[in-house]
TORKOL-4160 file (C-alpha; in steps of 0.2 Angstrom, whole numbers, padded with zeros to 4 digits, m for minus):
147
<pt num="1" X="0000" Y="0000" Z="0000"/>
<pt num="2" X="0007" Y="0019" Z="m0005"/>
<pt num="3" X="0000" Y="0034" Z="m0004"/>
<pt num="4" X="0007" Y="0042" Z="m0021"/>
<pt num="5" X="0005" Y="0059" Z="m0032"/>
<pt num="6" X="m0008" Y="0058" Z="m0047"/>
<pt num="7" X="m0004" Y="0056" Z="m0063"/>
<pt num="8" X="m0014" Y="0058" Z="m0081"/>
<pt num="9" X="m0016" Y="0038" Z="m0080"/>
<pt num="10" X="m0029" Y="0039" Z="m0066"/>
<pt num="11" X="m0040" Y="0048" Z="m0075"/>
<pt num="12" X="m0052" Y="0038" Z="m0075"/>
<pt num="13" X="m0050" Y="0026" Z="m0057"/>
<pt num="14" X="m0050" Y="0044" Z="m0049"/>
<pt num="15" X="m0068" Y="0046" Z="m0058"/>
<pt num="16" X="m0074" Y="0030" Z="m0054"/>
<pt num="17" X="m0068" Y="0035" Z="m0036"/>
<pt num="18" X="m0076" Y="0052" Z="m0036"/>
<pt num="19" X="m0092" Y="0040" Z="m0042"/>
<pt num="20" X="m0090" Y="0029" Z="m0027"/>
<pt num="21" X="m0091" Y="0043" Z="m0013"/>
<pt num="22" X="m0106" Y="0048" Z="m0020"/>
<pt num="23" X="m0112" Y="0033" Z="m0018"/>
<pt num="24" X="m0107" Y="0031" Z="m0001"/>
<pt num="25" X="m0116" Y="0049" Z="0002"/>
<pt num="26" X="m0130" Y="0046" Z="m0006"/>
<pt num="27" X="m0127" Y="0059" Z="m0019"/>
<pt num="28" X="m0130" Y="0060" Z="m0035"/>
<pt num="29" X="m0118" Y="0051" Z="m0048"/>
<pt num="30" X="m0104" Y="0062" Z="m0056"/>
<pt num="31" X="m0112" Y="0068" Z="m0073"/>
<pt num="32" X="m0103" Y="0067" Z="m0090"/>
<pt num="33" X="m0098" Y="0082" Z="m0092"/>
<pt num="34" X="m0093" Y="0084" Z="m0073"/>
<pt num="35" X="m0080" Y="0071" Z="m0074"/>
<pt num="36" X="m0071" Y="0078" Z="m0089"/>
<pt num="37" X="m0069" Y="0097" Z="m0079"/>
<pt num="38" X="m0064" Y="0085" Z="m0063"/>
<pt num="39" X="m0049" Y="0077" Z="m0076"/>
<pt num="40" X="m0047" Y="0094" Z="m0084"/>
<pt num="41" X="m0045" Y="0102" Z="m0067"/>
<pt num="42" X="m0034" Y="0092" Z="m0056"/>
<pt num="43" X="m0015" Y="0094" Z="m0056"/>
<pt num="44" X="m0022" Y="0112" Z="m0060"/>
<pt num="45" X="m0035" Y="0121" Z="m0050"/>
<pt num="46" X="m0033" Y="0106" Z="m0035"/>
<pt num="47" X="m0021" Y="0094" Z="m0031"/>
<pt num="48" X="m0025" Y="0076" Z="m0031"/>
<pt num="49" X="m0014" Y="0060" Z="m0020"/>
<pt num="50" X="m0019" Y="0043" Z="m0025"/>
<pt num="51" X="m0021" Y="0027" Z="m0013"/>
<pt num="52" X="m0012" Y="0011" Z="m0020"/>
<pt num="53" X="m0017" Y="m0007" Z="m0014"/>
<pt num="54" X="m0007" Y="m0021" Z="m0023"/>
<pt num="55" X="m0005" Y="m0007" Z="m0040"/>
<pt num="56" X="m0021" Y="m0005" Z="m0040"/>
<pt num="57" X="m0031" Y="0015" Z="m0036"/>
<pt num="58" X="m0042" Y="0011" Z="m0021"/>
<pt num="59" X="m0043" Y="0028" Z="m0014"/>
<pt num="60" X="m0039" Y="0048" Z="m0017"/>
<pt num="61" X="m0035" Y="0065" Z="m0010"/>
<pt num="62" X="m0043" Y="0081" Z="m0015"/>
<pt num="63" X="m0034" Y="0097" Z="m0006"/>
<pt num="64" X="m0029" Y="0114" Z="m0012"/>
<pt num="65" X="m0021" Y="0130" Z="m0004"/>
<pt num="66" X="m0035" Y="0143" Z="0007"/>
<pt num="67" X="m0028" Y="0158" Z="0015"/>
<pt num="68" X="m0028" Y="0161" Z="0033"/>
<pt num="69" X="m0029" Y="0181" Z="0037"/>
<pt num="70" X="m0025" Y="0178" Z="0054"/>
<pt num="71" X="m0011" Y="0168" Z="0052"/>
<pt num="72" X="m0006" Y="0175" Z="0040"/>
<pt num="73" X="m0001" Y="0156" Z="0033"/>
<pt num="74" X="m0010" Y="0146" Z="0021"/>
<pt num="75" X="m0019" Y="0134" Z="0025"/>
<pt num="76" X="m0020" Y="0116" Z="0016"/>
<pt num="77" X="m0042" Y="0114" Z="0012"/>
<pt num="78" X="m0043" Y="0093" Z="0012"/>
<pt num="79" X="m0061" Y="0093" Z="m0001"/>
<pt num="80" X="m0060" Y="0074" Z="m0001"/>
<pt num="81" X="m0053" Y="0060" Z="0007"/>
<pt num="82" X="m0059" Y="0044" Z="0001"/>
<pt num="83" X="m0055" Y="0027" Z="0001"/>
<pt num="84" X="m0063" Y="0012" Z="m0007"/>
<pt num="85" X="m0075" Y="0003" Z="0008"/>
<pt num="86" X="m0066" Y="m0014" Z="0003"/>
<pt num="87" X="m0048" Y="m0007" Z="0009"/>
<pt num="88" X="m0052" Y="0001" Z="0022"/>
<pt num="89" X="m0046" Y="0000" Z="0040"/>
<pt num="90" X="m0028" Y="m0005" Z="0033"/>
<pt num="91" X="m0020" Y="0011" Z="0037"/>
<pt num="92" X="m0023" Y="0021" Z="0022"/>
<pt num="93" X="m0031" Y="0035" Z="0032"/>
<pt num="94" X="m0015" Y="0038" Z="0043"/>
<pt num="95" X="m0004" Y="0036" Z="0027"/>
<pt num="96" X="m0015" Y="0049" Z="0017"/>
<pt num="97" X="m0016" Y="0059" Z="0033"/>
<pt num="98" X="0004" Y="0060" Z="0035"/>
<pt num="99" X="0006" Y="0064" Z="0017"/>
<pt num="100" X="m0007" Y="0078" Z="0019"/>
<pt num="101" X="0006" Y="0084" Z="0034"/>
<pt num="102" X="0020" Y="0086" Z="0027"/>
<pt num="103" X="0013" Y="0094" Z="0012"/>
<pt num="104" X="0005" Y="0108" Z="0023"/>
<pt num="105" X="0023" Y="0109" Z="0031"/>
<pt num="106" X="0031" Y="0110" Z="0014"/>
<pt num="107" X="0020" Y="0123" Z="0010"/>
<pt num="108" X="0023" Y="0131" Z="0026"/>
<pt num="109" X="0003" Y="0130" Z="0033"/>
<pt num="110" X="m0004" Y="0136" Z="0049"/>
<pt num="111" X="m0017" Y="0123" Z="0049"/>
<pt num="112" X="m0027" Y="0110" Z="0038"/>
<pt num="113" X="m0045" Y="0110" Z="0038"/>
<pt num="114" X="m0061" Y="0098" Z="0031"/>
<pt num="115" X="m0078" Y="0096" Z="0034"/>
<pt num="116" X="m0086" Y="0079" Z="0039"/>
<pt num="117" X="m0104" Y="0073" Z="0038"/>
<pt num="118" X="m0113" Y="0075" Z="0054"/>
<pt num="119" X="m0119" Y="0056" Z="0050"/>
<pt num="120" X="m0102" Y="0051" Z="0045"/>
<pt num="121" X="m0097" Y="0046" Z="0065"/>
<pt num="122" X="m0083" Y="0032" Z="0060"/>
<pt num="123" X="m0075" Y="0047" Z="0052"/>
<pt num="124" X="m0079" Y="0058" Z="0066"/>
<pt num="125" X="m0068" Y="0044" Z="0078"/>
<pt num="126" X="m0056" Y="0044" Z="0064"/>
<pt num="127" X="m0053" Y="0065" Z="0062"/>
<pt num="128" X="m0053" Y="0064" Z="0084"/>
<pt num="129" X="m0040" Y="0049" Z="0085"/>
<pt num="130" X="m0028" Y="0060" Z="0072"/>
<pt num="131" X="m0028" Y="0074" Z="0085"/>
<pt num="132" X="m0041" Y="0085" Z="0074"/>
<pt num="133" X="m0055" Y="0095" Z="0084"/>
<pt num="134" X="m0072" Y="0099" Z="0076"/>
<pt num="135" X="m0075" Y="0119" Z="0074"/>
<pt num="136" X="m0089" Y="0121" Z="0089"/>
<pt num="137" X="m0092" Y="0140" Z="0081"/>
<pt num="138" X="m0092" Y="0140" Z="0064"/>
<pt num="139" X="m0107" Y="0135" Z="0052"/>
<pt num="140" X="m0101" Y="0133" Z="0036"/>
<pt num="141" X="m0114" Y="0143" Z="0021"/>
<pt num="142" X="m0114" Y="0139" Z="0004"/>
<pt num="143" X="m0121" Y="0151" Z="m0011"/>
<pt num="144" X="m0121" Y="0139" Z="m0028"/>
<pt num="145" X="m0118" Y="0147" Z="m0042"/>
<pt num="146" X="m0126" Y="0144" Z="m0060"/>
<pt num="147" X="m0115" Y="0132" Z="m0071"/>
């Protein structure tokens, strides 16, 4: 098992990824044309690590750089952490966990943030046995714009 940079070649196991924690949300499924901005975009707009089990993509990291005005540091945004449900509890979490460290460290971050599900609670005990604390004060908003 690795933790490793993506590459063009996972295009489409990141997709079918992205299609899997939908699923395991209860979302809707990627759409067409959603999927091809997602490839399009990573490496770009958003970083992306990939999860390996025996060569094979079983899991995936969306993050990108936010600003912190306080800090004045950035801060490392983790948008997804996923991995497959059959390879879980292996250890993947923690190795994508202390990749996302020292990431934030290279890039000289004051913090790393993510939001969880308030239904997700094996998450929940994850994020807490990391050492993370959920924000008590904050209520995240979101305005949707028109694509």
């Amino acid at each position: 098992m690795r933790i490793r940079a993506y590459e063009r070649r996972d295009a489409k196991a990141l997709v079918g990824l992205v299609r899997a924690l939908a699923r395991y949300e209860k979302l809707k499924p990627l759409a067409p044309a959603a999927a091809r901005r997602l490839v399009r975009d990573a490496g770009r707009r958003f970083r992306v690590l990939m999860a390996e089990a025996d060569g094979k993509p079983v899991g995936y990291a969306i993050y990108f750089l936010t600003y912190s005005t306080f800090l004045a540091r950035p801060t490392l945004y983790l948008e997804d952490v996923f991995v497959h449900p059959d390879y879980r509890r292996l250890g993947l979490g923690r190795l994508f966990f202390a990749e996302l460290r020292r990431e934030a460290r290279r890039e000289r971050c004051g913090r790393m943030e993510w939001q969880v599900l308030d239904w997700n609670t094996p998450a929940q005990r994850f994020y807490r046995k990391l050492g993370a604390a959920p924000l008590e004060d904050w209520i995240t908003y979101r305005l949707t714009l028109d694509a």
